[in-house]
N, C-alpha and C positions, 0 to 999 in steps of 0.2 A: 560392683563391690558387694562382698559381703553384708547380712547383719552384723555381723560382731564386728567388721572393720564399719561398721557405721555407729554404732556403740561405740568401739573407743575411739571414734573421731569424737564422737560427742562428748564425751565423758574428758575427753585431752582437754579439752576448751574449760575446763572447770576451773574456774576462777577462787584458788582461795591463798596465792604467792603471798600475801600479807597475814599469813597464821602459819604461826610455827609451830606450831600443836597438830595442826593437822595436816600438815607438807610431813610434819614425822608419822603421822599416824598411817596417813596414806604410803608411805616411802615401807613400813610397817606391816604393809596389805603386799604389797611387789613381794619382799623380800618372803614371807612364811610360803609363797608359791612354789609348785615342783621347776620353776623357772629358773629358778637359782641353782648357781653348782659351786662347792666348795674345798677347796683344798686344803682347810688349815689356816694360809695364812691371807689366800683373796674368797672375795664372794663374786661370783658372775651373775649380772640377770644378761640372758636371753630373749630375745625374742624377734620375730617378723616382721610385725605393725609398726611402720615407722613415726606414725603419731604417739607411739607408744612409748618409742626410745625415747622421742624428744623432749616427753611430758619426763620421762625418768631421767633424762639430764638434768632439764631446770630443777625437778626438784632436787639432786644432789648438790645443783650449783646455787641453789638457795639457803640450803641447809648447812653449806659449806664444808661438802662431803670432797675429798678430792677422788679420780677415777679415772681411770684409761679406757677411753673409746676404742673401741675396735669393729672390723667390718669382716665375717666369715659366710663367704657366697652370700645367699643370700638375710641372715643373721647378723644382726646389730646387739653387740652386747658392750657391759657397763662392769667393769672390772674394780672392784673394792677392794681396800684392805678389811682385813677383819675386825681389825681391833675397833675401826670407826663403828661398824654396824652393832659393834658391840656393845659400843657407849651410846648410842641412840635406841636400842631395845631396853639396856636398863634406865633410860630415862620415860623413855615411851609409857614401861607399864606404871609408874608414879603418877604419871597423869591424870588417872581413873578415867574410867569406860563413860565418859558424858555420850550421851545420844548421837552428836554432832560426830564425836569420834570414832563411834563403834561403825557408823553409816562411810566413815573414810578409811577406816582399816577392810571394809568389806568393799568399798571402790576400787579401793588398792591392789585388792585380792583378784577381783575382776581382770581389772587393765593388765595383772602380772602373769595371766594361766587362763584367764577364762574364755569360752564359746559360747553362742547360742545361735541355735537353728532359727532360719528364715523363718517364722509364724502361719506362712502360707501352705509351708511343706509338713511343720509336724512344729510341737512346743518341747524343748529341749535347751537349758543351759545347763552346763558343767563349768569347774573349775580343777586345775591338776593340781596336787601336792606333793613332795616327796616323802614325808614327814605324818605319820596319822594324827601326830598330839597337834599338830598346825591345821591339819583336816577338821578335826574337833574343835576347835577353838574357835575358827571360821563358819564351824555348822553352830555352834552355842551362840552366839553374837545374830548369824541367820533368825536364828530362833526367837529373839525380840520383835521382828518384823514381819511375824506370822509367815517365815519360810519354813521350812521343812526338807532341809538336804536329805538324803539321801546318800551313803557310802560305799565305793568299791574299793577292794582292793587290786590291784594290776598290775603284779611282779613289783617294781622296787617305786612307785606311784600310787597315791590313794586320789579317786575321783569323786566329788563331791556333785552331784545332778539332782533334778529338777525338771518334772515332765509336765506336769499340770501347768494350763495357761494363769489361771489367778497367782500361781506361786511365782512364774516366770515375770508375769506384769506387776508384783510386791516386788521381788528383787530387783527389779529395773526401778522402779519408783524410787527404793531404799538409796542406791546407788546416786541416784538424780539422775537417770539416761530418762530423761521427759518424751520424748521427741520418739524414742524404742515403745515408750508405755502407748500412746497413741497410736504410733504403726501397728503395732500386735494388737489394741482395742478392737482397731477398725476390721482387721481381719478376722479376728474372732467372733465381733457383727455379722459379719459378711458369712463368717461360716454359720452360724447359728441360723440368721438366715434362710441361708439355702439347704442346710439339714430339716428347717423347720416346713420349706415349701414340699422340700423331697419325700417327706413323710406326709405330707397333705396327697400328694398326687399318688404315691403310693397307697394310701387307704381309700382314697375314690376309686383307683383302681381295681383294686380287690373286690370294690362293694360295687363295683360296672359287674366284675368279673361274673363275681354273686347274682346279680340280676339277669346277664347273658344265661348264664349257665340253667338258671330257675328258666327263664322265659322257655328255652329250646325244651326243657325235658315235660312242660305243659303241651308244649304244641305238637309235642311226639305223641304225649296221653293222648291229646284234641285227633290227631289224623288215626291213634290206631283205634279210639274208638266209631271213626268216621269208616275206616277200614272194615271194621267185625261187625258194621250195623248196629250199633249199640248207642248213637249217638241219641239218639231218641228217647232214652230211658232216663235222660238227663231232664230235668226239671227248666221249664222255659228260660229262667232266669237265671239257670246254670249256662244254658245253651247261648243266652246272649253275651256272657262274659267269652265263652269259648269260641264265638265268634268275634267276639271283638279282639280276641289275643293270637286269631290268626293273620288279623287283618294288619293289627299292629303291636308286631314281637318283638319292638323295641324300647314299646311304653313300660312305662314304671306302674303299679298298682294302684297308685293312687291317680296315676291318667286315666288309665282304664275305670276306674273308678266313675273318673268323672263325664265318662262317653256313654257312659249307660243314659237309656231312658228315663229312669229314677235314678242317679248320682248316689253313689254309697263311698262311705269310707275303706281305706284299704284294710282292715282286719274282714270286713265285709267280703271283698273280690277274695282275701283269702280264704276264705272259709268257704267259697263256690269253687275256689280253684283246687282246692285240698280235695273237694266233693267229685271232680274230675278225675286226679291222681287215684283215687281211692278205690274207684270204679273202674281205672287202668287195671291196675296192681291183682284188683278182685278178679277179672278177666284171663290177666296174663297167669294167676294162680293157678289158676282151671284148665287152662290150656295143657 
């Protein structure tokens, strides 16, 4: 199964059949969706989820809405008269926006239009509208819950989305999908994570890289001045570092360091090793 069929399984199981404030509220959230189709004198919700029809029965048959079920392929829709939906919108908005309410008109919203991407693959919820003043209305209420929709529009549909995972894990929280906010926590752990080891392995890499790269272009200086007879012009204490970096071109500066007869710190080995390079470079000029 999907995420969002496991969102509105969760979200169908919401227990609130004993408030009639908020069976309208949330009935309120279905209906402003592009889910709905209207002719006048019925209203249709649509949809696939069949967790979804049946939370949208009980609520009409709670509310004491009457409806004609119907079954088109594979499409479960909920046939209203208009004039009902008409007299529960204007009582709906008498209510006033309580907190409790504004969280069940934006449930509602969800369960009637809304998706969101698996957490693993990408962060992503949307919801459809048909209506931009219902698109608004549903981002303004958002907006209490530190969401931050976002709006398209797409031919005779407006979509309402949400990329960022904090925004996605608020709107689930908002909603009550508990059970959604932890799956997407965990994997956002998980990716942070391994974003956080990938960028550790990646900068040891580079600074291996760094070391390889330095080490070979010393032992190049070390053989070509051992090549032109030059190596001798080196200062003894040059000469033991340059011996010790042939012996071993894998060590770090501060190994070498400590191989020496008298032990020096690595600005030390660098500053013999630079004295090598220098006297390459001065050679290879001349040539």
């Amino acid at each position: 199964m999907s995420f969002s069929h496991d969102i509105k399984e969760e979200l169908s199981n919401f227990n609130n059949w004993k408030n009639e404030e908020l069976l309208k509220s949330e009935f309120l959230g279905y209906i402003l969706t592009g889910n709905t189709i209207s002719d006048g004198e019925y209203v249709e919700f649509v949809t696939e989820n069949e967790y979804n029809i049946e939370r949208f029965f009980k609520i009409l048959f709670s509310l004491k809405i009457e409806y004609e079920p119907e079954t088109r392929g594979k499409l479960f829709v909920a046939k209203i008269l208009n004039k009902d939906i008409e007299e529960i919108f204007s009582r709906i908005f008498d209510l006033g926006l309580k907190d409790e309410v504004k969280k069940t008109i934006l449930r509602g919203s969800f369960l009637g239009s809304g998706s969101c991407t698996d957490p693993e693959k990408s962060y992503h919820l949307e919801m459809i509208f048909g209506d931009r003043k219902n698109a608004e209305y549903i981002s303004n209420l958002a907006k209490d819950y530190d969401v931050q929709f976002k709006i398209i529009d797409s031919k005779d549909k407006f979509m309402l989305y949400i990329k960022e995972a904090d925004q996605v894990s608020n709107f689930l929280a908002c909603i009550g999908a508990n059970k959604a906010v932890l799956k997407l926590e965990d994997v956002r752990i998980f990716k942070e994570m391994k974003n956080n080891v990938n960028r550790m392995v990646n900068c040891e890499t580079a600074n291996l890289n760094k070391i390889v790269d330095a080490a070979v272009n010393q032992i190049e200086d070390i053989k070509f001045l051992q090549k032109m007879n030059r190596f001798e012009e080196l200062g003894p204490e040059v000469r033991e570092v340059a011996l010790l970096r042939l012996e071993h071109p894998e060590s770090s500066l501060k190994e070498l360091g400590e191989m020496l007869s008298e032990p020096i710190g690595k600005s030390g080995i660098n500053h013999r090793l630079k004295k090598i390079q220098n006297l390459a470079d001065e050679i290879r000029g001349n040539s």
